[in-house]
DRENLO-236884 format. One record per residue (C-alpha): residue number from 1; residue in three letters; x, y, z. Coordinates in nm, 4 decimals. Layout:
% DRENLO-236884
{rec NUM,ALA,{X,Y,Z}}
...
% end
This chain:
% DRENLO-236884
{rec 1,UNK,{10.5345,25.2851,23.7149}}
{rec 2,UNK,{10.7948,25.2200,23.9527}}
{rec 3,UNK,{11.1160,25.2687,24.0968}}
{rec 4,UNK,{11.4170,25.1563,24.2716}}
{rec 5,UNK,{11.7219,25.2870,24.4537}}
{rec 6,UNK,{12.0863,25.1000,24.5436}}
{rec 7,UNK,{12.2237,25.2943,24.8207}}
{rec 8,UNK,{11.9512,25.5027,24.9303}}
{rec 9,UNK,{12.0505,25.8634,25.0130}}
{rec 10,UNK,{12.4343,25.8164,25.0034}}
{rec 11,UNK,{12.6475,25.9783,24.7352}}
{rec 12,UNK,{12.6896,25.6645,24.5770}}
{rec 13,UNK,{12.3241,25.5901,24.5257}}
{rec 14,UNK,{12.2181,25.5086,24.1750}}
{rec 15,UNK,{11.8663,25.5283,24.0877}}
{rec 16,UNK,{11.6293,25.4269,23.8035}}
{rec 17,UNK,{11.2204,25.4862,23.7079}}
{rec 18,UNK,{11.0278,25.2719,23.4438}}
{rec 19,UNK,{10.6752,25.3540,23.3862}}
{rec 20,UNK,{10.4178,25.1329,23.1347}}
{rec 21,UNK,{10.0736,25.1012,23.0157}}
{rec 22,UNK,{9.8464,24.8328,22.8972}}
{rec 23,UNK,{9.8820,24.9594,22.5202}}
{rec 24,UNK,{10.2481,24.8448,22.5540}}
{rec 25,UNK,{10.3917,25.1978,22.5919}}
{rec 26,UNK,{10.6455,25.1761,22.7969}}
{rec 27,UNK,{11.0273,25.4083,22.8833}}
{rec 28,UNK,{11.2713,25.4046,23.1408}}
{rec 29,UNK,{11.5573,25.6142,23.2668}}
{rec 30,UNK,{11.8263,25.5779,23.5205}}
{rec 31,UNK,{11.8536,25.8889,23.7397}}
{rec 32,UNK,{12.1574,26.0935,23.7839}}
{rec 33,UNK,{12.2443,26.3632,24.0708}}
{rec 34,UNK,{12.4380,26.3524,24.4082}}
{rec 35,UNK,{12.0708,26.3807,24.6299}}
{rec 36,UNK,{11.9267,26.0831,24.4983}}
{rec 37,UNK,{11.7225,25.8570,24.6992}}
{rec 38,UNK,{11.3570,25.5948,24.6804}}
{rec 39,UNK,{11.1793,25.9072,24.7198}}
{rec 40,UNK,{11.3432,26.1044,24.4026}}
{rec 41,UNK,{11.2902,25.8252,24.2276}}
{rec 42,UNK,{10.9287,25.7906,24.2808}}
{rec 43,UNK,{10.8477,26.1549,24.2555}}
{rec 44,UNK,{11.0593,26.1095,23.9065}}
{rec 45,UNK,{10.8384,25.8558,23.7841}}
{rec 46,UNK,{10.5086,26.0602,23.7999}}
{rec 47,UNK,{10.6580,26.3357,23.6518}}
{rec 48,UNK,{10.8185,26.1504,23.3418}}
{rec 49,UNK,{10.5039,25.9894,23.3102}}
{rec 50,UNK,{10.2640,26.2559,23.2951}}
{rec 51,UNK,{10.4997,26.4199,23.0797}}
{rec 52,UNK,{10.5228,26.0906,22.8217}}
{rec 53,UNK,{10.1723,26.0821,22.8017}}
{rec 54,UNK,{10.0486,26.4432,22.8236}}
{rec 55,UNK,{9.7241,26.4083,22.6816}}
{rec 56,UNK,{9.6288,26.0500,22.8256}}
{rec 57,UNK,{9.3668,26.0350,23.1325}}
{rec 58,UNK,{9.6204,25.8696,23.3727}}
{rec 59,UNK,{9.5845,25.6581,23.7033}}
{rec 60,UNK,{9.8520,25.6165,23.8786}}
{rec 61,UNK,{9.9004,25.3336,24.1329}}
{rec 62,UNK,{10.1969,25.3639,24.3624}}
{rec 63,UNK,{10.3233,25.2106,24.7032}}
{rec 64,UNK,{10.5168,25.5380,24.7896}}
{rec 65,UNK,{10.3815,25.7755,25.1101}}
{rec 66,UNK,{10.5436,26.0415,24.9426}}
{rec 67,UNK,{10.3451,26.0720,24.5924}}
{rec 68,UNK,{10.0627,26.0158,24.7799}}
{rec 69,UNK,{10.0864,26.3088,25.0293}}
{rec 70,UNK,{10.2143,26.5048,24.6805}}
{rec 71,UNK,{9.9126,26.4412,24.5294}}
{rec 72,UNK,{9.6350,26.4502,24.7622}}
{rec 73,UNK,{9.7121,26.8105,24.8664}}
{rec 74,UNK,{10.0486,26.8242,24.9296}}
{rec 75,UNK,{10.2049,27.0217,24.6388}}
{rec 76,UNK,{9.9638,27.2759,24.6461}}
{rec 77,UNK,{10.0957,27.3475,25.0103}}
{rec 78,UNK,{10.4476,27.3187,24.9005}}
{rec 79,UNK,{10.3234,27.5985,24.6740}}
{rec 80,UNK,{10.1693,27.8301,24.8813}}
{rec 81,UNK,{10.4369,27.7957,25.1552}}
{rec 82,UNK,{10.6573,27.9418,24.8570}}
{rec 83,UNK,{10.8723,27.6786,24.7076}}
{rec 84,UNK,{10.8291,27.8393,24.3664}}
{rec 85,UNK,{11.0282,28.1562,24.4738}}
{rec 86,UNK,{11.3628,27.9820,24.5549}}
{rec 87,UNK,{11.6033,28.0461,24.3218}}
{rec 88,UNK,{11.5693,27.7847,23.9585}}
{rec 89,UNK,{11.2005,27.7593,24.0056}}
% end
């Protein structure tokens, strides 16, 4: 998976996610919304992946410092810290 952004953080930025496997499964979207940035787009690819392949063991390789720190601990302390109370979640 991977992803790329033109404009980073501006309103103008366009952004776009593609995601693939070695049994030739493969999607991608391009991203719309005025807060999008690299980092949307990367957290946007793990999540449209693990949703494309729900019952698939997945390993996901990524460059980004931000799904990392998601995924080794950091959503759970997004959770407890209450992020799932604001309103929409």
């Amino acid at each position: 998976m991977d992803s790329s952004a033109l404009d980073n953080g501006l309103e103008s930025c366009t952004a776009s996610t593609t995601w693939t496997s070695n049994l030739i499964i493969h999607d991608e979207v391009s991203l719309t919304s005025i807060a999008l940035s690299n980092n949307v787009a990367e957290v946007a690819a793990v999540v449209l992946c693990l949703l494309a392949w729900r019952d698939a063991h997945i390993v996901i390789h990524t460059d980004s410092s931000l799904v990392l720190s998601l995924m080794n601990g950091g959503l759970l302390v997004m959770e407890r810290d209450g992020w799932g109370t604001h309103p929409g979640t």
